[in-house]
C-alpha positions as CSV (number, residue, x, y, z in Angstrom):
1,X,-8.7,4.4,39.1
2,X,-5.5,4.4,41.4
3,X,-3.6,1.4,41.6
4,X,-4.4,0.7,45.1
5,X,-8.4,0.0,44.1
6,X,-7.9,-2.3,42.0
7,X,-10.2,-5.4,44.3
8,X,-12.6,-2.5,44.5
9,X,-15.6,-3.0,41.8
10,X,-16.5,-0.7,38.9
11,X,-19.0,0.2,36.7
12,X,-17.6,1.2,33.4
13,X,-20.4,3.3,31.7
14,X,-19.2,3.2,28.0
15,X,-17.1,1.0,25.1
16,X,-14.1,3.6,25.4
17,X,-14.1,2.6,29.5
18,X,-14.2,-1.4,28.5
19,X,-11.5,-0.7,26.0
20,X,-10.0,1.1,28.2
21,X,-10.3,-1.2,31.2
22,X,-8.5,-4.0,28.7
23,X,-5.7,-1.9,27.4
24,X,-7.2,-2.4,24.2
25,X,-9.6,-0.9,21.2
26,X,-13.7,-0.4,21.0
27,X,-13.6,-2.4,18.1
28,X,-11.8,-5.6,19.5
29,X,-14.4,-5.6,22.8
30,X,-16.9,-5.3,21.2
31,X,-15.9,-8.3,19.4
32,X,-15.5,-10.3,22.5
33,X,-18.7,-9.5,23.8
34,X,-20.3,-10.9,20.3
35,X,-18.0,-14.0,19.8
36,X,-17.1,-14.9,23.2
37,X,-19.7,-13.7,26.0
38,X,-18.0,-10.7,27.3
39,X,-19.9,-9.4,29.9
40,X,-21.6,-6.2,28.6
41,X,-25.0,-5.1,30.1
42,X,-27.3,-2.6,28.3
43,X,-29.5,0.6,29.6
44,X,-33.1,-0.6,30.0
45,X,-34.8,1.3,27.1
46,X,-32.2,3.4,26.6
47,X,-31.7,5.1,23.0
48,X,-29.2,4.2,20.9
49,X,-25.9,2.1,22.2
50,X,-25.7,2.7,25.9
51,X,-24.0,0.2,27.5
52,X,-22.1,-0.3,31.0
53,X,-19.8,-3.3,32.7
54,X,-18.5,-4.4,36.1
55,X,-14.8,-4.8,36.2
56,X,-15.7,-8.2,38.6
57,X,-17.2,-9.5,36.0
58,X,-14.7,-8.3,33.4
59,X,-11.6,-9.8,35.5
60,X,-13.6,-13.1,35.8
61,X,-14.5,-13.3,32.3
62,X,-10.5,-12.8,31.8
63,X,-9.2,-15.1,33.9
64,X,-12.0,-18.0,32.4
65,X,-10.5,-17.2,29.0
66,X,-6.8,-17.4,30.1
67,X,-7.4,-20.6,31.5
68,X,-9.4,-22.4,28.2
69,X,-5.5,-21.7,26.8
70,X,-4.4,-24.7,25.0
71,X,-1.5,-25.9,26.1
72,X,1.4,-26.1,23.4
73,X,2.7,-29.5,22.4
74,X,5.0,-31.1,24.2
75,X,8.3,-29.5,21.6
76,X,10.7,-26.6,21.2
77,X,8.9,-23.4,21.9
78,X,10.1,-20.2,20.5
79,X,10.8,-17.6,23.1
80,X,8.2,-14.9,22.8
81,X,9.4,-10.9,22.1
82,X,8.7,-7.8,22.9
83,X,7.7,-6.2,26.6
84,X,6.0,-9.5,27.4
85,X,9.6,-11.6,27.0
86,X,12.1,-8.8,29.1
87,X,12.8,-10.4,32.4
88,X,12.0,-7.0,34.2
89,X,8.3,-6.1,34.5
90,X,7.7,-2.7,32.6
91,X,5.4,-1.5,35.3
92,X,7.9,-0.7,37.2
93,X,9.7,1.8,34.4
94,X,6.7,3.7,33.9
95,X,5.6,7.1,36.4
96,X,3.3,6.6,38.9
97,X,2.6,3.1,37.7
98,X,1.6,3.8,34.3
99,X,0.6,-0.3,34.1
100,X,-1.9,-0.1,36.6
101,X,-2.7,-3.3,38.1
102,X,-6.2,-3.4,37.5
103,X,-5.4,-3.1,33.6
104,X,-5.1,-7.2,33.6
105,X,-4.4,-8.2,30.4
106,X,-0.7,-6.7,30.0
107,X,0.5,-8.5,32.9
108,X,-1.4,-11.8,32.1
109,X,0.2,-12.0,28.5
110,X,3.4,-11.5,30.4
111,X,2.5,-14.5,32.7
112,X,1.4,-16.7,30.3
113,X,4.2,-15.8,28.0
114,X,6.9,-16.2,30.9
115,X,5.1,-19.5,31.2
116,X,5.8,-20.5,27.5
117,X,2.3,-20.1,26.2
118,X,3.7,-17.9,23.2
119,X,0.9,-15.1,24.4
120,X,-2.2,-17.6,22.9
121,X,-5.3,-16.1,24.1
122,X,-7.7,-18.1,22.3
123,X,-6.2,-20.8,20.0
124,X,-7.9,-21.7,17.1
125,X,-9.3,-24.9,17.4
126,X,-9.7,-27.8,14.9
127,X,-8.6,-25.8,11.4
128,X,-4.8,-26.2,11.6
129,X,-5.1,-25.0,7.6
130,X,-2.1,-22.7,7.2
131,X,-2.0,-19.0,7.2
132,X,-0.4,-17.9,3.9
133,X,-2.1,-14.6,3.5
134,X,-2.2,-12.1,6.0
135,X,-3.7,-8.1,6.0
136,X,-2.6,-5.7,9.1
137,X,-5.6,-3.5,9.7
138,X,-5.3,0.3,10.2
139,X,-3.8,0.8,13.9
140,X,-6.2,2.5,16.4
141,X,-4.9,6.0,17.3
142,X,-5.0,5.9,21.3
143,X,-3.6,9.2,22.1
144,X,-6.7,10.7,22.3
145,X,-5.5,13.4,19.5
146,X,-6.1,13.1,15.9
147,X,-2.6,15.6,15.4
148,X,-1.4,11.9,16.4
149,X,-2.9,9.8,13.3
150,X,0.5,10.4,11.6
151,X,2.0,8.0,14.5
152,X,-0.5,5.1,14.3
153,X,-1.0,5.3,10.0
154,X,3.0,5.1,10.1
155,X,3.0,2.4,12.6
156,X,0.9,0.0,10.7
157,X,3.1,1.1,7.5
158,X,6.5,0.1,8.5
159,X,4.3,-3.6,10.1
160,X,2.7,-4.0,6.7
161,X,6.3,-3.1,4.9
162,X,8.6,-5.4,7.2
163,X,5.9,-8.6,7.0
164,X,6.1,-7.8,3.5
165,X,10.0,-8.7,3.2
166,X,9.2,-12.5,4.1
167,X,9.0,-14.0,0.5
168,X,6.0,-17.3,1.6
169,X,3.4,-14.5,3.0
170,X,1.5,-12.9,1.1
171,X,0.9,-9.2,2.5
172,X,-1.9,-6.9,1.5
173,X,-0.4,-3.4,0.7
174,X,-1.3,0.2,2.9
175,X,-3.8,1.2,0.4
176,X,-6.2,-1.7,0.3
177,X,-6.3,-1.9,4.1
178,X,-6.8,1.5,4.7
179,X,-10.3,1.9,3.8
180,X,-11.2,-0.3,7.0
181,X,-10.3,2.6,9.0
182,X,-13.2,2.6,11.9
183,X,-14.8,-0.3,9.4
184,X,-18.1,-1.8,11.4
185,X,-17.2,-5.0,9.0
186,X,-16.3,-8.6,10.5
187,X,-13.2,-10.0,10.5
188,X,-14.2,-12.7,8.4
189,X,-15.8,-10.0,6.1
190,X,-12.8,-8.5,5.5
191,X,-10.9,-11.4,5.2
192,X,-13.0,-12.6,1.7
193,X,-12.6,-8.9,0.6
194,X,-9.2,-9.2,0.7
195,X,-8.7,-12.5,0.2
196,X,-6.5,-13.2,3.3
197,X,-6.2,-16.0,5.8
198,X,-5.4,-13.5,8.9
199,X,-5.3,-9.9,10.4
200,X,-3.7,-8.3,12.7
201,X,-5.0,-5.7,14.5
202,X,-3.4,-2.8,17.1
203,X,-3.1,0.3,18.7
204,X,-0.9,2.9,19.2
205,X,-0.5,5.2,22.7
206,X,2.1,7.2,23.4
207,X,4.4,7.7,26.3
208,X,6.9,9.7,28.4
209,X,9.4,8.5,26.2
210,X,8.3,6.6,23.2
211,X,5.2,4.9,22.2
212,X,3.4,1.9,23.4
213,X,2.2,-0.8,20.8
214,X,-0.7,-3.5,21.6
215,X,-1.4,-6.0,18.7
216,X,-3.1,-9.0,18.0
217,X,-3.2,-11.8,15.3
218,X,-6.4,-13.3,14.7
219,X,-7.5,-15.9,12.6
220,X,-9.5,-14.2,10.3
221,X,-11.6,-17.1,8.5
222,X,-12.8,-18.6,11.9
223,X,-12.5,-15.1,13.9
224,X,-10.7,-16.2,16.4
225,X,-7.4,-14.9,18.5
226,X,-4.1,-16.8,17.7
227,X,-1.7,-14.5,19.9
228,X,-1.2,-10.8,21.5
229,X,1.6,-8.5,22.6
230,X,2.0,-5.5,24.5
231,X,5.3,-3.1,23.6
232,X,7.1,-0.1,24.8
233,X,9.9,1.6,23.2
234,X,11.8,4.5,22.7
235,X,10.8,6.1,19.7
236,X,14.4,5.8,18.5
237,X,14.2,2.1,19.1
238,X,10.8,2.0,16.9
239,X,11.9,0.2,14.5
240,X,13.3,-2.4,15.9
241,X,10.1,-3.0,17.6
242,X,8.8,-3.6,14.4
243,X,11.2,-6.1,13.2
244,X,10.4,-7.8,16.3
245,X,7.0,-7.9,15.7
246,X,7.5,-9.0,12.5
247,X,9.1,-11.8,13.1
248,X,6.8,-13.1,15.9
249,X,3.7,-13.0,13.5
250,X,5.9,-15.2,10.9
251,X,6.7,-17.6,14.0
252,X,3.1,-17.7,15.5
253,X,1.6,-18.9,12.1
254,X,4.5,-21.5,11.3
255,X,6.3,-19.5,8.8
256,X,10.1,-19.3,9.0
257,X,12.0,-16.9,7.5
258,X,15.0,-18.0,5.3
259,X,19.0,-17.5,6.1
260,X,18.8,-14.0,3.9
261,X,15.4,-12.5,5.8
262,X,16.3,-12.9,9.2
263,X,20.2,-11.3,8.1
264,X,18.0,-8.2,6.9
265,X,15.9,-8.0,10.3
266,X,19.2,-8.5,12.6
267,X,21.1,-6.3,10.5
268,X,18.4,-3.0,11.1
269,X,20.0,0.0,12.8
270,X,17.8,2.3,15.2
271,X,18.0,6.4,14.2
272,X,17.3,9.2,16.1
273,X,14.0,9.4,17.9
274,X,13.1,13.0,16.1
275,X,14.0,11.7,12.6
276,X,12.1,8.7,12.7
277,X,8.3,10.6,13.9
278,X,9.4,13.1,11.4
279,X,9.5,10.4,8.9
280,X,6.4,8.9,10.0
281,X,4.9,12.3,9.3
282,X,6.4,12.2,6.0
283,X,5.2,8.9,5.2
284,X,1.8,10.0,6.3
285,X,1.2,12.9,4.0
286,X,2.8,11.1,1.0
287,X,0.1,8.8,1.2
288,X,-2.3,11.4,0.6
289,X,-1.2,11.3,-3.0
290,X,-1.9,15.2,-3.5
291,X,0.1,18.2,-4.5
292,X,-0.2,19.7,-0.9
293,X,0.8,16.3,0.6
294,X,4.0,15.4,-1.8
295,X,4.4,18.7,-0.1
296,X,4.5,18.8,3.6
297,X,6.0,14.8,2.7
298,X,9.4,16.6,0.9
299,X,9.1,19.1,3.9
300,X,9.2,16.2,6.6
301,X,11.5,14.0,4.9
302,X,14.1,16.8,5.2
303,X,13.4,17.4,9.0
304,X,14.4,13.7,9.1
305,X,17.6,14.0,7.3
306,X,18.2,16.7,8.8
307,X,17.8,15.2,12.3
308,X,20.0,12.3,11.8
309,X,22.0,12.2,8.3
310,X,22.6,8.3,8.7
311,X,18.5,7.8,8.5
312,X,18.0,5.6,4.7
313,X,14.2,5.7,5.4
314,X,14.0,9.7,4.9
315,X,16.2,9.6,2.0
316,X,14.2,6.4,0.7
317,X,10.7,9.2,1.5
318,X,12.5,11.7,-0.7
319,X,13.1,9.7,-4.0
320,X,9.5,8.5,-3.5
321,X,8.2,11.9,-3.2
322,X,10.0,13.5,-6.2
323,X,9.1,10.2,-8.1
324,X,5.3,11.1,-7.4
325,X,5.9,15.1,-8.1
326,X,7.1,14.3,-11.4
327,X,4.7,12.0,-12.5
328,X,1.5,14.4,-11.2
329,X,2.5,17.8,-10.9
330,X,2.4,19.9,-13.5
331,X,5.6,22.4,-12.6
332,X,8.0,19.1,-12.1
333,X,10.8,19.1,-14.5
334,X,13.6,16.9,-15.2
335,X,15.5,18.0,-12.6
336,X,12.9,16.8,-10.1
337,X,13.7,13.0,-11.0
338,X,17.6,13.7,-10.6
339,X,16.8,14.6,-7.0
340,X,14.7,11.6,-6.8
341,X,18.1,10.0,-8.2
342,X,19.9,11.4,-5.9
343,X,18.0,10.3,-2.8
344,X,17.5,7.0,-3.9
345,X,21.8,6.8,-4.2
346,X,22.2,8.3,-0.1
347,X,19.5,5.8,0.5
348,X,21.4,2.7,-0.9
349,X,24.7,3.9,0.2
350,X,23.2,4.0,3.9
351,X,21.4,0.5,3.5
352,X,21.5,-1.3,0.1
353,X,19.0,-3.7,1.2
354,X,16.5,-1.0,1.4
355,X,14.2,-2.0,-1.4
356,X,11.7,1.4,-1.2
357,X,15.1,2.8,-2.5
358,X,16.2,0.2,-5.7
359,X,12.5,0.3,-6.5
360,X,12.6,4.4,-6.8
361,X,16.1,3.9,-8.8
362,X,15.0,1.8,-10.9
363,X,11.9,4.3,-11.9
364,X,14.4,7.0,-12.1
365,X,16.1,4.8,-14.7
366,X,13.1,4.1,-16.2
367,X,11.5,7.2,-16.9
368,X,14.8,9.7,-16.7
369,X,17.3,7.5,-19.0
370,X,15.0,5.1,-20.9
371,X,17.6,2.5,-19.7
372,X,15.3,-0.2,-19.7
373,X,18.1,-3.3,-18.2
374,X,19.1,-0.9,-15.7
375,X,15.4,-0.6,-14.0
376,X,15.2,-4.0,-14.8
377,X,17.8,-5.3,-12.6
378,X,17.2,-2.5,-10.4
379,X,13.2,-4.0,-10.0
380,X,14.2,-7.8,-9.7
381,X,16.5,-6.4,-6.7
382,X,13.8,-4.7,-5.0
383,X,11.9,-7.5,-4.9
384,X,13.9,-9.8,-4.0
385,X,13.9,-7.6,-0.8
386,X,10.7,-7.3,-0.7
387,X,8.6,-9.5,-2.6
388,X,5.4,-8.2,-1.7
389,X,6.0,-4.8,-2.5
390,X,3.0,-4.1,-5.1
391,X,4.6,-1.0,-6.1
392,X,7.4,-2.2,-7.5
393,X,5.4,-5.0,-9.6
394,X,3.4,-2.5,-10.9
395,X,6.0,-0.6,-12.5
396,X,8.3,-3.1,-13.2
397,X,5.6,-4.6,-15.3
398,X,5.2,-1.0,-17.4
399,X,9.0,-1.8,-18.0
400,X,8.1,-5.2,-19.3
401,X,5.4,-4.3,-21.2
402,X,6.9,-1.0,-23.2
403,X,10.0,-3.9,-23.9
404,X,7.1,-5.9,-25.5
405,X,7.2,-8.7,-23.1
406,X,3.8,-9.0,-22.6
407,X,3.1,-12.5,-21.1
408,X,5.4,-11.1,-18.1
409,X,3.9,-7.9,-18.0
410,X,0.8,-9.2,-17.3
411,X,2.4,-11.6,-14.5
412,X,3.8,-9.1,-12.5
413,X,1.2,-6.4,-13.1
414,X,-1.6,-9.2,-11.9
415,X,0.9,-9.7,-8.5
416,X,0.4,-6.1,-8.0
417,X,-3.6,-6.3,-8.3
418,X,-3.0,-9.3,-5.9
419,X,-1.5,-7.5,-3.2
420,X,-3.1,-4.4,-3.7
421,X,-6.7,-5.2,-4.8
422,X,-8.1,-1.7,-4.4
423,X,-5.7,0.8,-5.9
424,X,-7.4,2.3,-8.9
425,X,-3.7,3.6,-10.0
426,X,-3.0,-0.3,-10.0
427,X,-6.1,-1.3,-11.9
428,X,-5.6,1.3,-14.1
429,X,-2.0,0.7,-15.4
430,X,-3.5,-3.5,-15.5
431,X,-5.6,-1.8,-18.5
432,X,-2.6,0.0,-20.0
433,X,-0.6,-3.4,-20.1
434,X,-3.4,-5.5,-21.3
435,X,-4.2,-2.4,-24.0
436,X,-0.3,-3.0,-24.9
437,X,-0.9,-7.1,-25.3
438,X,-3.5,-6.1,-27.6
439,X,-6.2,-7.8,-25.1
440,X,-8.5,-4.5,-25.6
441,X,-11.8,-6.4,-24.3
442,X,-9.8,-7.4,-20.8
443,X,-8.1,-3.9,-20.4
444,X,-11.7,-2.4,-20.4
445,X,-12.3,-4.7,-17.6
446,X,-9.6,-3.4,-16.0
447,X,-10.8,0.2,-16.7
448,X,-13.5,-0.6,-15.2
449,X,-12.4,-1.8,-11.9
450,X,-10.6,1.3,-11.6
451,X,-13.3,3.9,-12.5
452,X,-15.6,2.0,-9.5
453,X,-12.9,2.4,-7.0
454,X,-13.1,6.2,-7.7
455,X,-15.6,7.7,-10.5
456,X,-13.6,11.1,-10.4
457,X,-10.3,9.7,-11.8
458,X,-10.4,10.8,-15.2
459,X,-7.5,8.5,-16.6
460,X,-9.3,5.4,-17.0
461,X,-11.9,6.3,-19.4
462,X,-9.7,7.9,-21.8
463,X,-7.8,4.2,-21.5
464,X,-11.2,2.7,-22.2
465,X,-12.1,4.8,-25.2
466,X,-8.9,4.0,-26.9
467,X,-9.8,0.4,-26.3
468,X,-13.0,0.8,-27.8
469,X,-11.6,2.8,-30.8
470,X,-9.0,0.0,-31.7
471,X,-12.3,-2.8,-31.2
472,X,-13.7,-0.4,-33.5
473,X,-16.7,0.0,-31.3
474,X,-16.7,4.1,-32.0
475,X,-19.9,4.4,-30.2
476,X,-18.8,3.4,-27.0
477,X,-15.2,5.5,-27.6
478,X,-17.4,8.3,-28.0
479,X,-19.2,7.5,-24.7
480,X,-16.2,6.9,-22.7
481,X,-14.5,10.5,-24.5
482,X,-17.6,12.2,-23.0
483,X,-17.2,10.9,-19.7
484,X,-13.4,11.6,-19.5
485,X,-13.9,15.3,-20.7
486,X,-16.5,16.5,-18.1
487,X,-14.3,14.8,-15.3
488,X,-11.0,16.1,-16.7
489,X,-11.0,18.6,-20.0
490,X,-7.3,19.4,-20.1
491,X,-7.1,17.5,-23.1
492,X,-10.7,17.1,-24.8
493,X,-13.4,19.5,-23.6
494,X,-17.1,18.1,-24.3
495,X,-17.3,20.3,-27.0
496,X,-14.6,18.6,-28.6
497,X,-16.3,15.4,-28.4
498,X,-19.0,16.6,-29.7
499,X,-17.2,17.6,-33.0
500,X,-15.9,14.1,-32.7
501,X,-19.2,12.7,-32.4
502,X,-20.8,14.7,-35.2
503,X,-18.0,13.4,-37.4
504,X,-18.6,10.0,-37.0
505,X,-22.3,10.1,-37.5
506,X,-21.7,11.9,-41.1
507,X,-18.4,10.2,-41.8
508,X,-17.7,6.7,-40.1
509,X,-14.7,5.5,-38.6
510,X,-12.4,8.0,-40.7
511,X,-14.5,11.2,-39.9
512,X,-14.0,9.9,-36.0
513,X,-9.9,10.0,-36.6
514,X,-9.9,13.1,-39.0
515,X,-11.9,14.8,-36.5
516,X,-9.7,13.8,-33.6
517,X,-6.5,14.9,-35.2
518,X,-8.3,18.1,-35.7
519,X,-8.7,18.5,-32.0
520,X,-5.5,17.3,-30.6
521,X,-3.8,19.8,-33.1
522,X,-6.2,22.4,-31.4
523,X,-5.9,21.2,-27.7
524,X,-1.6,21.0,-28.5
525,X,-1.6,17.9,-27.6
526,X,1.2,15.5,-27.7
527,X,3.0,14.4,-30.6
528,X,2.7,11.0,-29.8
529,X,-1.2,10.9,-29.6
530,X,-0.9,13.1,-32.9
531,X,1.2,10.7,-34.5
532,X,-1.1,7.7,-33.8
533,X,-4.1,9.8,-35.3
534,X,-1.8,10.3,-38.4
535,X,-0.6,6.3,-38.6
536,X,-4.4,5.5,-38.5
537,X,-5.4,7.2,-41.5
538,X,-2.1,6.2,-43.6
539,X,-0.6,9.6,-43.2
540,X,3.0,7.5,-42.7
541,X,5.6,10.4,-43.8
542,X,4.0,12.7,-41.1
543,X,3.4,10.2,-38.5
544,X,7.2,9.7,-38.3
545,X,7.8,13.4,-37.7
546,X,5.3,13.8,-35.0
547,X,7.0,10.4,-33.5
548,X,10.6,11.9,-33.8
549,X,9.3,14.9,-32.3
550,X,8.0,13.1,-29.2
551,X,11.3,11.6,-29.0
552,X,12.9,14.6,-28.9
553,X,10.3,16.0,-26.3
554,X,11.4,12.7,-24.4
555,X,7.6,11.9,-24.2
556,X,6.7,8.8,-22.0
557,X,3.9,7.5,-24.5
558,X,6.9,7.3,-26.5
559,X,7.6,4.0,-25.5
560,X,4.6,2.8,-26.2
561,X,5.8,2.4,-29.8
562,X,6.4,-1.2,-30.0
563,X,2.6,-2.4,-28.7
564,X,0.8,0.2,-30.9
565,X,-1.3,-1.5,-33.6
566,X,-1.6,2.0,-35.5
567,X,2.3,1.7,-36.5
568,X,2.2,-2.1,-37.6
569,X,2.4,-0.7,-41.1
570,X,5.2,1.5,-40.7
571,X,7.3,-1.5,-38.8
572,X,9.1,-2.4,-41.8
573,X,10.1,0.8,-42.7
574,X,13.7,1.9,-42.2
575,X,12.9,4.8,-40.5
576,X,10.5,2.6,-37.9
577,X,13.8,0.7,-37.0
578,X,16.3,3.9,-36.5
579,X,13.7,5.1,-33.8
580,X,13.7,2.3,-32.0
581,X,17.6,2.2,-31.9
582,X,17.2,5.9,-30.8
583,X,15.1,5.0,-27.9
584,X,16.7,2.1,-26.9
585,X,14.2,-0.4,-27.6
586,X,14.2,-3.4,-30.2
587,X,11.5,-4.7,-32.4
588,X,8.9,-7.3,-31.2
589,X,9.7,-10.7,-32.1
């Protein structure tokens, strides 16, 4: 439609041409037209979904919903942001109009917010509970190319990671929200998944020079709108934009940032337009979590440096990629985690409140030099940048727990399942730390949360077998063994646990561990797992060489020393307390 024919009336013969017609997404109209009468007519007995819509009746239905506005109380209001707030109309910045007139609802918000109605499309009314948990859904991808999902998964990323720095919300982390991509779910649906109190929702279209961003904040418990915005930026100026953002959510739900938080989001320097979408790109494939994404990520992330040298974000991407690539891939060797050092430091030396990047040193320190205070303090800084950054509680409380302080261990790793409630890697590492406290009934819980959120991951059923083991429930070891080995036999093939099993029904418990030890010595497997097989039957003189030769191999598991039941009757040995001196660790009190 041109802009000149915008009083002559349409039929729009599809949900992309209403979405379209309102600047907005399929999934939000079709919304309206459930919760608040939008006016949508259907094909007589036509198959399937086929719908169509006047734009009269559309611009009428807007213009009775802008007016049901309530109006705010008679006190300070905060100037709204964004496109809506500039004093010069954007229509007139775009080619040949790009904000046609007949595409209402930009230039209403802009009235209304002019007008000092803070944007409030339909205010919730009568619950005035307050919002203290909040989720941003996947953004919509409006470009019309799926090349361009990179731009709207990042988008929603550095939202989720920037509402995430202000310490009284509670923000739900990228991987719990991503599997609502395209979800047919209800708001309020989602919201009892995830156990928030709002949503915000968006989509992401590009432009001649930049990107244009619609979002909306809904009340997610009653379904109901609380506030919109319609930006356009630069892409070098993206970030900004989502500060901005940001901070108008926190101000539209009553939250208000403290002294240090709004330092951090006026002290936030734009880069260079072709470094920040090749981090977004970056960011995009590290999600992917696979050998071929860490990847194309490390690929990306040096396009960004490369682009503009005085980005932190790429270097803060490659610490997090090498981080990943030594934990998963099987060709990563120490000096992968010195680059992840390495990136981490440019990172901080560009921004030091970048908490991505004293979360990554602080793993670094972890894992690299078993300093255990350093990625201590290193952790507590993160999050006190960003306290809802389940990453960083997650292997903070590993930290905790390997140190034997189990009570916060659990703490942290329990803010982690908060924030991200459907991360298996999260549930997972819950049963490691409740394995460590001992807790062997709870960690199989844990287990098992995990293993539903993807049957294929391997890990957790090993974790559940040793639980079982130390319960001295062998059966269900055995069970759990079986499982483990047809998803993943690098270590046990079924064969093995067969042998296993075969020894347990002729010999009990000890024909179970001799039988074990006799397949990890076959399957060369670590020296740590030997030497727990060897502490378990009372073999005490070779235990301690296997455990001095994991040392010496620098094995993670290694650290697991001090939470090991098999070693309690080696703990007053001399030798017991030298290692632990070695490593760096000190005996449980």
């Amino acid at each position: 439609m041109q802009a000149g024919n915008e009083h002559q009336n349409r039929r729009l013969g599809s949900w992309k041409e209403i979405a379209a017609f309102f600047d907005s997404d399929e999934s939000t109209v079709r919304r309206w037209e459930k919760d608040r009468g939008l006016p949508v007519h259907r094909v007589p007995g036509g198959a399937g979904a086929k719908v169509f819509a006047y734009t009269d009746e559309l611009a009428r239905w807007l213009k009775r919903s802008t007016d049901e506005v309530v109006e705010p109380k008679p006190e300070p209001v905060q100037p709204a942001i964004g496109a809506a707030a500039r004093a010069e109309p954007q229509a007139a910045t775009t080619p040949g109009g790009a904000w046609r007139k007949w595409r209402v609802p930009a230039a209403v918000l802009a009235a209304l917010a002019l007008a000092g109605t803070a944007l409030l499309l339909f205010a919730p009314r009568g619950d005035h509970s307050p919002i203290r948990a909040i989720a941003v859904l996947p953004f919509h991808n409006m470009t019309g190319d799926n090349t361009q999902d990179y731009l709207a998964q990042g988008m929603t990323d550095e939202l989720i990671t920037d509402l995430a720095r202000i310490s009284s919300l509670r923000v739900v982390s990228h991987t719990s929200v991503q599997q609502y991509v395209d979800t047919s779910k209800s708001l309020p649906t989602i919201a009892a998944e995830l156990d928030v109190d709002a949503i915000v929702e968006g989509s992401v279209m590009r432009t001649p020079n930049g990107i244009r961003v619609n979002v909306q904040l809904l009340d997610a418990r009653h379904d109901r709108h609380i506030w919109a915005d319609v930006l356009e930026r630069d892409m070098g100026d993206a970030t900004s934009m989502q500060q901005e953002l940001a901070e108008e959510i926190a101000a539209q739900i009553g939250v208000q940032l403290t002294p240090f938080e709004k330092q951090y989001f006026a002290g936030r320097h734009a880069v260079s337009p072709e470094s920040f979408e090749d981090y977004l790109k970056g960011r995009y494939y590290w999600n992917k979590r696979t050998p071929d994404g860490l990847s194309k990520a490390e690929m990306y992330f040096k396009a960004a440096v490369t682009a503009d040298t005085a980005n932190p974000l790429a270097y803060a991407g490659l610490a997090d990629t090498y981080l990943l690539d030594s934990l998963y891939s099987s060709t990563a060797d120490s000096g992968t985690l010195e680059k992840a050092r390495s990136a981490a430091a440019h990172a901080l030396a560009l921004d030091e409140q970048l908490a991505e990047a004293h979360c990554s040193m602080a793993y670094v320190l972890f894992l690299k030099d078993w300093n255990f205070g350093g990625a201590e303090r290193e952790f507590r800084r993160a999050l006190v940048l960003n306290p809802n950054f389940a990453t960083a509680h997650q292997w903070y409380a590993e930290v905790l727990s390997v140190m034997g302080r189990h009570e916060a261990a659990i703490a942290e790793v329990r803010k982690a399942e908060e924030l991200d409630p459907f991360s298996m890697i999260i549930h997972h590492e819950a049963g490691q730390i409740l394995q460590n406290a001992r807790d062997y009934r709870k960690a199989i819980e844990e287990y098992a949360k995990a293993e539903a959120i993807d049957p294929a991951f391997s890990q957790p059923h090993g974790g559940a077998a040793m639980a079982w083991r130390r319960l001295g429930v062998f059966d269900k070891a055995i069970a759990e063994l079986r499982i483990a080995a047809r998803l993943d036999d690098r270590f046990f093939g079924p064969t093995a646990v067969d042998q296993i099993a075969d020894a347990y029904a002729r010999s009990g418990p000890r024909g179970f561990l001799e039988e074990t030890l006799a397949e990890r010595r076959f399957y060369l497997q670590p020296a740590y797992s030997i030497a727990l097989d060897q502490a378990a039957l009372g073999q005490t003189d070779a235990a301690f060489v296997s455990l001095h030769e994991a040392y010496r191999e620098h094995d993670l598991d290694t650290l697991s020393i001090l939470c090991s039941p098999e070693f309690d009757r080696m703990r007053s040995d001399p030798r017991y307390a030298s290692l632990l001196h070695s490593i760096g660790l000190r005996p449980a009190t």
